[in-house]
Backbone as CSV, one residue per row, in Angstrom:
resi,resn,N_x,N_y,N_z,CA_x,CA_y,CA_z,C_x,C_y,C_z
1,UNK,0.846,-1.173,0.000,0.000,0.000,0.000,0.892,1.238,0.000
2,UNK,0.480,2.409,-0.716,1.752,3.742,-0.888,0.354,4.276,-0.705
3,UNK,0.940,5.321,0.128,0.250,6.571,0.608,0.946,7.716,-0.089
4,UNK,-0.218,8.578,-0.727,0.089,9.782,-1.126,-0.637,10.766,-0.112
5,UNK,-0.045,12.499,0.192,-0.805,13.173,1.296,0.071,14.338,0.747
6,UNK,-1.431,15.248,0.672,-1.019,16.594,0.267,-1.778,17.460,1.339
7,UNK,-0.558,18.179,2.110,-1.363,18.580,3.538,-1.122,20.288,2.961
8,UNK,-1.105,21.010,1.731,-0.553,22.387,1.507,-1.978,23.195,1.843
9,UNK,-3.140,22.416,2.218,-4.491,23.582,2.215,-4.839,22.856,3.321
10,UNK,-6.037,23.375,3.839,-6.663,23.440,5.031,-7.081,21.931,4.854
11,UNK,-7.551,21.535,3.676,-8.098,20.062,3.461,-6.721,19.231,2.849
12,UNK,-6.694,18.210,3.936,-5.460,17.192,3.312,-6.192,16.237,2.748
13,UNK,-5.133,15.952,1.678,-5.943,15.032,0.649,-5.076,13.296,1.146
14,UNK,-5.394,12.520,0.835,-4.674,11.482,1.298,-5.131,10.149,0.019
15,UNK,-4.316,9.679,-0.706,-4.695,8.406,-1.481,-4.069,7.034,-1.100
16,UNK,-4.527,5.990,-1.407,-4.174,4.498,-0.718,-4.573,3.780,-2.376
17,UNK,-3.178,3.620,-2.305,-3.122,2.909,-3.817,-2.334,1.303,-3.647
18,UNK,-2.701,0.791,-3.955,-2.423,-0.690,-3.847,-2.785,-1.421,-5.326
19,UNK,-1.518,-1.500,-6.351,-1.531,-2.051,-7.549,-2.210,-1.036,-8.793
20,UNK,-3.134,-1.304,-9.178,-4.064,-0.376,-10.404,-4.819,0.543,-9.432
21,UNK,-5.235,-0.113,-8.261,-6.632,0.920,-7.414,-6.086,1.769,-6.202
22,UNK,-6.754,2.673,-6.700,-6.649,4.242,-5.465,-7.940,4.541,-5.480
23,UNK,-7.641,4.978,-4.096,-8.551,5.287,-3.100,-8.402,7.008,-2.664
24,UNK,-8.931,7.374,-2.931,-8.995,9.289,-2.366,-9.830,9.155,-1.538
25,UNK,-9.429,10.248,-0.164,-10.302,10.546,0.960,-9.641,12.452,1.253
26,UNK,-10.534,12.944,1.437,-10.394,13.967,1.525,-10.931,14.596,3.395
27,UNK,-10.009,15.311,4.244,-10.540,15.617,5.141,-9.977,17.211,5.636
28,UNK,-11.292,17.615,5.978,-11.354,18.943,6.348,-10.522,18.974,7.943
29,UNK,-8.882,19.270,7.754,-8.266,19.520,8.718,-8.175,20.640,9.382
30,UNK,-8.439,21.706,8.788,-8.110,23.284,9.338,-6.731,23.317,10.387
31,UNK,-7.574,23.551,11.696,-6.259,23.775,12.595,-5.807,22.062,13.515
32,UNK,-6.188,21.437,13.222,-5.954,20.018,14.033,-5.517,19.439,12.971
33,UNK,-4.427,19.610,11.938,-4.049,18.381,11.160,-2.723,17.839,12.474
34,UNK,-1.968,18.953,12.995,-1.225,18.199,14.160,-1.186,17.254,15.037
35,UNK,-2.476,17.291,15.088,-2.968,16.673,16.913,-3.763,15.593,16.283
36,UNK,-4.399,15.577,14.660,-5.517,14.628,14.491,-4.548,13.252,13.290
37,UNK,-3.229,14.007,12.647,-3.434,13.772,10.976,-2.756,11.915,11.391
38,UNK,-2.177,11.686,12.472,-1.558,9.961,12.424,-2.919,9.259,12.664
39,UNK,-3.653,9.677,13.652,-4.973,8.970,13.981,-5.955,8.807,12.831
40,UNK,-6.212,10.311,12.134,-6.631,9.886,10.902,-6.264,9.003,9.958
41,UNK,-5.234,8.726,9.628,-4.099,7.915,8.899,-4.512,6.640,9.121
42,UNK,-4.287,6.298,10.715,-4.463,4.888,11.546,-6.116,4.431,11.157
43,UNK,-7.047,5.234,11.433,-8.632,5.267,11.057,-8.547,4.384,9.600
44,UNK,-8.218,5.137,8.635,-8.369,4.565,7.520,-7.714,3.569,7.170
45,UNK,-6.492,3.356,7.426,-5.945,2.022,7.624,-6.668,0.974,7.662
46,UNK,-6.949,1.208,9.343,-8.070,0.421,9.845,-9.109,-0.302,9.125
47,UNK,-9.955,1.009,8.423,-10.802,0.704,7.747,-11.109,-0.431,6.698
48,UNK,-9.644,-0.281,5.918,-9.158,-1.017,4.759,-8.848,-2.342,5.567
49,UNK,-8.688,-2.714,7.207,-7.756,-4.004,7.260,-6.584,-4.144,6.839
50,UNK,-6.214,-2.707,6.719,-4.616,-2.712,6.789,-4.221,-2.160,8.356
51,UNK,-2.646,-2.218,8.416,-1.952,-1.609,9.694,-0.911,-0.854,8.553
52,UNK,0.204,-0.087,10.210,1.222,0.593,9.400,2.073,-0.369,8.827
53,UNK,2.437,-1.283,9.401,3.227,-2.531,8.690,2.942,-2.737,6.566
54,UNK,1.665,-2.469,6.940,1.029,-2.698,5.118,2.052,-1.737,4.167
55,UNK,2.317,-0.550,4.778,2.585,0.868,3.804,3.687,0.140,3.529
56,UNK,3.937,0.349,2.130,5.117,0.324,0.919,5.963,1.169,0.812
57,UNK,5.318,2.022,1.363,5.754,3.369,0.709,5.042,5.199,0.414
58,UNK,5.795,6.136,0.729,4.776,7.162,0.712,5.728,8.270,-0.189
59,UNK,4.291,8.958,-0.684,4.623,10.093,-1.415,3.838,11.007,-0.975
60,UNK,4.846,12.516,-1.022,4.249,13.881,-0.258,4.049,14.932,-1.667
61,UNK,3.088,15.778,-1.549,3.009,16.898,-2.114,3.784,18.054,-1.256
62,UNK,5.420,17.905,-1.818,6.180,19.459,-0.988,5.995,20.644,-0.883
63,UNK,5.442,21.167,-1.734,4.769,22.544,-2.020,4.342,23.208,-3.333
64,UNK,4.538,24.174,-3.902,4.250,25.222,-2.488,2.830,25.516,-1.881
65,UNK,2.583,25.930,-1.004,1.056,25.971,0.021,1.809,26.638,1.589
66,UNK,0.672,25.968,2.468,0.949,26.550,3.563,1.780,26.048,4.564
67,UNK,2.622,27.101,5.082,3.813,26.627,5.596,3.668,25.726,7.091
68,UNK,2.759,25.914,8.022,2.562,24.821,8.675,1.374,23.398,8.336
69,UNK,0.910,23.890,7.648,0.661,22.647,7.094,1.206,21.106,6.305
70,UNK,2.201,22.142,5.610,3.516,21.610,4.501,5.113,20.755,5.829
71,UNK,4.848,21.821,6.764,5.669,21.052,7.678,5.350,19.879,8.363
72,UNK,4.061,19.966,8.610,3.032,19.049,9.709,3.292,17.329,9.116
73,UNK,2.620,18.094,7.506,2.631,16.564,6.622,4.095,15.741,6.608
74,UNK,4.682,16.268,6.196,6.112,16.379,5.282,6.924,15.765,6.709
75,UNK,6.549,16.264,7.837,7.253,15.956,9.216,7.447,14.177,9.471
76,UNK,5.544,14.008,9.675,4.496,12.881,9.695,5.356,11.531,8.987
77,UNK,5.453,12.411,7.254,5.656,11.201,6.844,7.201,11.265,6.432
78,UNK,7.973,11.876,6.752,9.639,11.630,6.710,9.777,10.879,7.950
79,UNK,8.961,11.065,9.034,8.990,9.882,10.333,8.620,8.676,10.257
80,UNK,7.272,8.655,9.360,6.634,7.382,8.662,7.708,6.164,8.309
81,UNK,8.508,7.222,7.241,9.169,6.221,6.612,10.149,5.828,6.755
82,UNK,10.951,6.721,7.675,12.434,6.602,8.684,11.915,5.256,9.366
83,UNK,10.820,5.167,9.758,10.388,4.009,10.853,10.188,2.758,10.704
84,UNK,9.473,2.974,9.654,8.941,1.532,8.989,10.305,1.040,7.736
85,UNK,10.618,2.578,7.710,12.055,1.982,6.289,11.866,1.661,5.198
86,UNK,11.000,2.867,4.818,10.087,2.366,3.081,10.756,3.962,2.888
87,UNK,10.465,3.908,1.325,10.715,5.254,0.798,9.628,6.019,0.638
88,UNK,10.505,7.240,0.457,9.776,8.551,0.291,10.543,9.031,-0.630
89,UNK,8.932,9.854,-1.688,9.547,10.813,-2.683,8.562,12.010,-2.327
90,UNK,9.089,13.178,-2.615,8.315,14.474,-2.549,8.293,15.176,-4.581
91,UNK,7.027,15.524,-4.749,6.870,16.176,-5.825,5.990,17.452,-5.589
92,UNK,6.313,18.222,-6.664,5.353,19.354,-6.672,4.754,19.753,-8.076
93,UNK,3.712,20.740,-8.122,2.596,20.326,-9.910,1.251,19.947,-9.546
94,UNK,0.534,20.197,-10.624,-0.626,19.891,-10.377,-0.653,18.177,-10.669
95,UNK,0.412,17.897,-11.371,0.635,15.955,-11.662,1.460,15.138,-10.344
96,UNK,1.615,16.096,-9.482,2.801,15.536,-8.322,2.418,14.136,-8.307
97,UNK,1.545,13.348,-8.076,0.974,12.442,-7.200,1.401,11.148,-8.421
98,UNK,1.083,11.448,-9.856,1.639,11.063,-11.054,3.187,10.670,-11.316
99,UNK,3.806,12.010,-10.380,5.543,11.534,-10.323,5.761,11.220,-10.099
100,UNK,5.147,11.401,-8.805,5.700,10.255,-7.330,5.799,8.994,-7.679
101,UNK,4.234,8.244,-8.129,4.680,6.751,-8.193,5.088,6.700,-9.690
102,UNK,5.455,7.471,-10.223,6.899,6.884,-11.221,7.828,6.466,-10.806
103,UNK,7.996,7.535,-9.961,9.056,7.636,-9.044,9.572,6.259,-8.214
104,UNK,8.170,6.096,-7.641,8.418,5.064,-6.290,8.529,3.670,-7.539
105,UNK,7.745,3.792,-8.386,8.489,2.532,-9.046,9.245,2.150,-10.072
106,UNK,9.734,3.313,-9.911,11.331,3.348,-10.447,12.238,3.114,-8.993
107,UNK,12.018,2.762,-8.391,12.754,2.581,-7.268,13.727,3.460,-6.483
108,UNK,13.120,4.667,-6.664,13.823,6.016,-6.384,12.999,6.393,-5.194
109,UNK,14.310,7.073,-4.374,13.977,7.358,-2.355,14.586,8.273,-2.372
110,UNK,14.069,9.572,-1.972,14.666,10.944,-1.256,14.992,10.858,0.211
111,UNK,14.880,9.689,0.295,14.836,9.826,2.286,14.614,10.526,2.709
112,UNK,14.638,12.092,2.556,13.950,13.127,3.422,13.863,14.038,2.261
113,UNK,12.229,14.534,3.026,11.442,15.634,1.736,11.806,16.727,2.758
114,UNK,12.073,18.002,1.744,11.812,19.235,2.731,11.072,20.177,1.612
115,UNK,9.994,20.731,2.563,9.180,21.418,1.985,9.870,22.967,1.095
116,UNK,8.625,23.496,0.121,8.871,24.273,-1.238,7.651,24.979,-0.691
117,UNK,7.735,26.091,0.113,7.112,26.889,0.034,6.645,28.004,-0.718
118,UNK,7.548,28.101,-1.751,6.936,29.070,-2.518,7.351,30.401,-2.532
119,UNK,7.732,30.226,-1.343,8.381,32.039,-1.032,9.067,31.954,0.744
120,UNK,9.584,32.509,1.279,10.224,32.744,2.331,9.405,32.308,3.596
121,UNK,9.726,31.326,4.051,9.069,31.108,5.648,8.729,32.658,6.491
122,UNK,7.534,33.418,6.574,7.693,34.341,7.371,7.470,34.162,8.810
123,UNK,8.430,33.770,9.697,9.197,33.646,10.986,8.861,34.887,11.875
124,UNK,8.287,34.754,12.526,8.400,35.955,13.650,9.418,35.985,14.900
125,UNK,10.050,37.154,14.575,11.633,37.031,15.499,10.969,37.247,16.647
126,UNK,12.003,36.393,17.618,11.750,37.117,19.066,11.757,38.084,19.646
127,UNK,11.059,38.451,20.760,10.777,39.932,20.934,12.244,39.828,22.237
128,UNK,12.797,39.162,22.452,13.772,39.565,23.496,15.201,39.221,23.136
């Protein structure tokens, strides 16, 4: 099973592709993709009668979008796959999700995605 997850908007998109068939689920995260987005993950798993053991493999949408969102995902699943020891590719485009599993089966691993924001992290300095 390869997980694709594009966390750059308020709604993360998430696909579960296993051979020819994908699966899209779409969920309205707003401000809890932090606190909700592994449980969600685990939920659908579930659902399918899969565990994390199942995942093959994951692909991220890097950017550009929103910058804690893009970190949240991108965090999630560079831990995902450090853990379990599957690869990761990051793409960006309106075809990202298309590259990726070229990508992944071409047997190509970024080991770590870092997000494409688009423009400059705006950081608020400390006030002391």
């Amino acid at each position: 099973m390869i997980i694709l997850l594009d966390t750059s908007t308020p709604i993360c998109k998430i696909s579960f592709v296993s051979g020819q068939e994908r699966q899209d689920v779409e969920w309205e995260a707003g401000r809890t993709l932090a606190r909700n987005l592994l449980g969600f993950l685990h939920e659908k798993l579930l659902e399918r009668g899969l565990g994390w053991s199942d995942i093959t493999a994951v692909a991220v949408f890097k950017g550009p979008g929103s910058f804690t969102g893009l970190r949240i995902g991108l965090t999630v699943m560079n831990t995902l796959a450090h853990e379990l020891r599957i690869p990761i590719v990051g793409e960006t485009g309106e075809s990202w999700s298309l590259k990726a599993l070229e990508r992944l089966q071409a047997n190509q691993n970024d080991q770590l995605v870092m997000p494409e924001y688009g423009a400059e992290a705006h950081i608020t300095a400390p006030k002391k």
